[in-house]
Short mmCIF file of the C-alpha atoms (twelve columns), coordinates in Angstrom:
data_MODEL
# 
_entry.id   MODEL 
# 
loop_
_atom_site.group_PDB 
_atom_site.id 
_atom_site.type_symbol 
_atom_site.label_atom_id 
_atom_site.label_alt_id 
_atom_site.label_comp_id 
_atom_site.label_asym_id 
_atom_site.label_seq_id 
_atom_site.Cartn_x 
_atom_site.Cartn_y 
_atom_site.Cartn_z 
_atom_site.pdbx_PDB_model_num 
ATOM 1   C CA . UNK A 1   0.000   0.000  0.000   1 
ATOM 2   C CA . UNK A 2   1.097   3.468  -0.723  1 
ATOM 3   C CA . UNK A 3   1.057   6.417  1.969   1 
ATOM 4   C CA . UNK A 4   -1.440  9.053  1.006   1 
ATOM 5   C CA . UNK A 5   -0.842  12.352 2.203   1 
ATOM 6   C CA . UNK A 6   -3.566  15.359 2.250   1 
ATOM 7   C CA . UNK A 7   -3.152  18.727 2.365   1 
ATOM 8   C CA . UNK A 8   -5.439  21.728 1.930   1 
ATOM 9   C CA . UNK A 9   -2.899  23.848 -0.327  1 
ATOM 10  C CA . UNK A 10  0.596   25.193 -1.411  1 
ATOM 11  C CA . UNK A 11  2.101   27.348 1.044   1 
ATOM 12  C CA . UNK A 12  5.427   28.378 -0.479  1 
ATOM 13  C CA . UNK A 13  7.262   27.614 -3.491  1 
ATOM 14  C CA . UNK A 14  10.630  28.508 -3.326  1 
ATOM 15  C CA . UNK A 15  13.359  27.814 -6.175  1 
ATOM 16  C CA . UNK A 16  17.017  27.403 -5.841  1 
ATOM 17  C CA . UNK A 17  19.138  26.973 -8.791  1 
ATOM 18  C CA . UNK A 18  17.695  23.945 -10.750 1 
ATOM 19  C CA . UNK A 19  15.644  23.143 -7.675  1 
ATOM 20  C CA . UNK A 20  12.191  24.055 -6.969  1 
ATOM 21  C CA . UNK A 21  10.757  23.142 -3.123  1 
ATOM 22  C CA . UNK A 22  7.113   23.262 -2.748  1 
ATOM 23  C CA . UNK A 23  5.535   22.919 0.825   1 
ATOM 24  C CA . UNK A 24  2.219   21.935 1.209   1 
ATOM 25  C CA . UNK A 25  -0.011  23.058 4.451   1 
ATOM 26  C CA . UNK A 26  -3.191  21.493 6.063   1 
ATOM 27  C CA . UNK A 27  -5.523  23.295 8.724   1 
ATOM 28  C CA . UNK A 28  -5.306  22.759 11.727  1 
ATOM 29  C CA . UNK A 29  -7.931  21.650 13.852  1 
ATOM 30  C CA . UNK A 30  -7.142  23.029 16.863  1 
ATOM 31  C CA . UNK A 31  -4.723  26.160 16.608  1 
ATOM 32  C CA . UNK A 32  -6.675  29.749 15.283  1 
ATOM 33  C CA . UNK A 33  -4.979  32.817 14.464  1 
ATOM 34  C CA . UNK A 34  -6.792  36.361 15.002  1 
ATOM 35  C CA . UNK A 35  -9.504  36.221 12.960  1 
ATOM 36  C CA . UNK A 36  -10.129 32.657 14.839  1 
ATOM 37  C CA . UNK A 37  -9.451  31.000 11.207  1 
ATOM 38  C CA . UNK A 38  -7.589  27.834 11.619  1 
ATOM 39  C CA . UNK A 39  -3.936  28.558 10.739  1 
ATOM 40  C CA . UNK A 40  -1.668  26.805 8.438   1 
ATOM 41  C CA . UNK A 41  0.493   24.142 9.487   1 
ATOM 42  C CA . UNK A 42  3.631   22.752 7.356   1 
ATOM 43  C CA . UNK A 43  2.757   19.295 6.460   1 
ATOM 44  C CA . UNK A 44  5.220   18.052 3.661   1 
ATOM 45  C CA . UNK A 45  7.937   19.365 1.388   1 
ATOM 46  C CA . UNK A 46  7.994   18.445 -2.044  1 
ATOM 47  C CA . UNK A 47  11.353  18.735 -4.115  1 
ATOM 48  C CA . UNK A 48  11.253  18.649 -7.763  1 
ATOM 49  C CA . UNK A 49  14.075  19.473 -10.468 1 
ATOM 50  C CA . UNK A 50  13.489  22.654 -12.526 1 
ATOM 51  C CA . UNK A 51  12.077  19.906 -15.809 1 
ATOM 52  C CA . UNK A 52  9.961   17.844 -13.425 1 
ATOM 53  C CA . UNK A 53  8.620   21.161 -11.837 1 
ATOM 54  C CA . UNK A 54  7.977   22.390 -15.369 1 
ATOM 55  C CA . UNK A 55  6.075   19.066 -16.638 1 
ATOM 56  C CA . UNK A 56  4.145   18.620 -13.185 1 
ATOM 57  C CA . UNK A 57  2.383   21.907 -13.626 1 
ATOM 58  C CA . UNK A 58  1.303   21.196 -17.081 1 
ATOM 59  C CA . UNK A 59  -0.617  18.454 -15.441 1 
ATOM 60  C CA . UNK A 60  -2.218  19.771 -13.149 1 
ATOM 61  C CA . UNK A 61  -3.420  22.979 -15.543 1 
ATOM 62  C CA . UNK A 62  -4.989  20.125 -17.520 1 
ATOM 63  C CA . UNK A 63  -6.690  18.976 -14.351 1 
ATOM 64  C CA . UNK A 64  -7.257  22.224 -13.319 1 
ATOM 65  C CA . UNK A 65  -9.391  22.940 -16.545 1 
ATOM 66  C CA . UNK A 66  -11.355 19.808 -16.124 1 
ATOM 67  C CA . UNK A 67  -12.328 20.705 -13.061 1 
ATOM 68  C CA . UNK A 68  -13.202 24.095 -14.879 1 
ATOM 69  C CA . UNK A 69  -15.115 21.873 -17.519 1 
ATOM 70  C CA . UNK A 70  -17.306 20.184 -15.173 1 
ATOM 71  C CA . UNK A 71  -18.258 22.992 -13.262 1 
ATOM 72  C CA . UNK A 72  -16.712 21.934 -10.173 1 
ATOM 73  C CA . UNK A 73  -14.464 25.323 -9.933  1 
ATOM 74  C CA . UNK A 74  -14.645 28.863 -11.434 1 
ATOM 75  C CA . UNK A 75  -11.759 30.453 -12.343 1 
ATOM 76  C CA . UNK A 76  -11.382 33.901 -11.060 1 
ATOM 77  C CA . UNK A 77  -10.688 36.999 -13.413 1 
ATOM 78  C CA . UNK A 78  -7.335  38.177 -13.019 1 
ATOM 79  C CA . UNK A 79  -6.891  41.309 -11.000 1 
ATOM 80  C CA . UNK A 80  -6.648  44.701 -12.846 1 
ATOM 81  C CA . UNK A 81  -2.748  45.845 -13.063 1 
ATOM 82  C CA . UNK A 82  -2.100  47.841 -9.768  1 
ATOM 83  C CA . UNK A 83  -3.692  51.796 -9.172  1 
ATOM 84  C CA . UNK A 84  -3.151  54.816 -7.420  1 
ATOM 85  C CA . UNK A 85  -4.267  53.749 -3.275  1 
ATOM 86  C CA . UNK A 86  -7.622  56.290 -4.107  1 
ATOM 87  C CA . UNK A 87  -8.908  53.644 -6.980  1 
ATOM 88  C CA . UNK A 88  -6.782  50.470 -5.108  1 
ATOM 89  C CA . UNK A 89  -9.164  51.337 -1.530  1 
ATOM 90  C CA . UNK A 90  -12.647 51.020 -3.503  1 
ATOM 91  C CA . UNK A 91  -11.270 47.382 -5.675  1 
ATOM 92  C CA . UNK A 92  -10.547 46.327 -1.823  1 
ATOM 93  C CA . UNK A 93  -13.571 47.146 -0.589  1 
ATOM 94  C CA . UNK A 94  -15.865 45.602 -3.617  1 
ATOM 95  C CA . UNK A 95  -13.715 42.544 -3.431  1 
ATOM 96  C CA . UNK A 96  -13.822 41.955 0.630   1 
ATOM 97  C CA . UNK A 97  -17.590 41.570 0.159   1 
ATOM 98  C CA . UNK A 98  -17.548 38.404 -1.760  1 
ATOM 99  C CA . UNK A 99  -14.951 36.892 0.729   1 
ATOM 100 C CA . UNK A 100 -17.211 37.372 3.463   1 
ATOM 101 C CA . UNK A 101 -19.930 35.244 1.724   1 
ATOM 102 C CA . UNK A 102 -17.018 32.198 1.866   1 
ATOM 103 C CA . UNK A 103 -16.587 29.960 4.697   1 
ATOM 104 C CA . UNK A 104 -13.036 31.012 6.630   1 
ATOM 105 C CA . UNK A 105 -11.871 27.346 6.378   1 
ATOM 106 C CA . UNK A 106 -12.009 27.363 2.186   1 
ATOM 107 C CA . UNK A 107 -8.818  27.092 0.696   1 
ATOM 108 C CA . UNK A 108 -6.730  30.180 -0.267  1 
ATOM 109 C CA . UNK A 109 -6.288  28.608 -3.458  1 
ATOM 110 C CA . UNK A 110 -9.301  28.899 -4.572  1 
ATOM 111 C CA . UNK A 111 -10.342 32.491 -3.974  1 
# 
């Protein structure tokens, strides 16, 4: 049998040289930051050369857009280029009122 591991997201990605390091985080169930959402907790490191790193997110784009295709997701529209902090303060404020309709313990990576 093969170990399975879970995790709720990516938490860093950080490349060195020909290396890239990606750690993965999970919830945890018992420890809340300020806004009393559960806070992330390292779970596993994954280390990939920069080819493998390359290939493995072609994969999971094609995932990704089947996910897309079956209605599972939505992708979010990509944020307008940055603006002056007058026009950046009402963008905040539009897009803090959708958050609020989410459940604090949905993934980051999906927002």
């Amino acid at each position: 049998m093969h170990a399975e591991i879970y995790t709720d997201g990516v938490d860093e990605v950080t490349i060195g040289g020909a290396i890239v390091r990606v750690d993965l985080f999970s919830l945890s169930p018992t420890e809340r930051d300020a806004n009393n959402a559960p806070k992330k907790v390292f779970r596993q490191r994954l280390i990939f050369s920069a080819e493998s790193f390359a290939n493995s997110v072609e994969v999971m784009q094609n995932a990704l857009q089947g996910l897309v295709d079956a209605g599972v997701v939505q992708r979010n529209r990509p944020r307008p280029p940055m603006t002056p902090p007058q026009a950046a303060a009402r963008v905040e404020s539009s897009s803090s009122v959708s958050d609020s309709s989410r459940s604090p313990n949905v993934s980051t990576n999906f927002r």
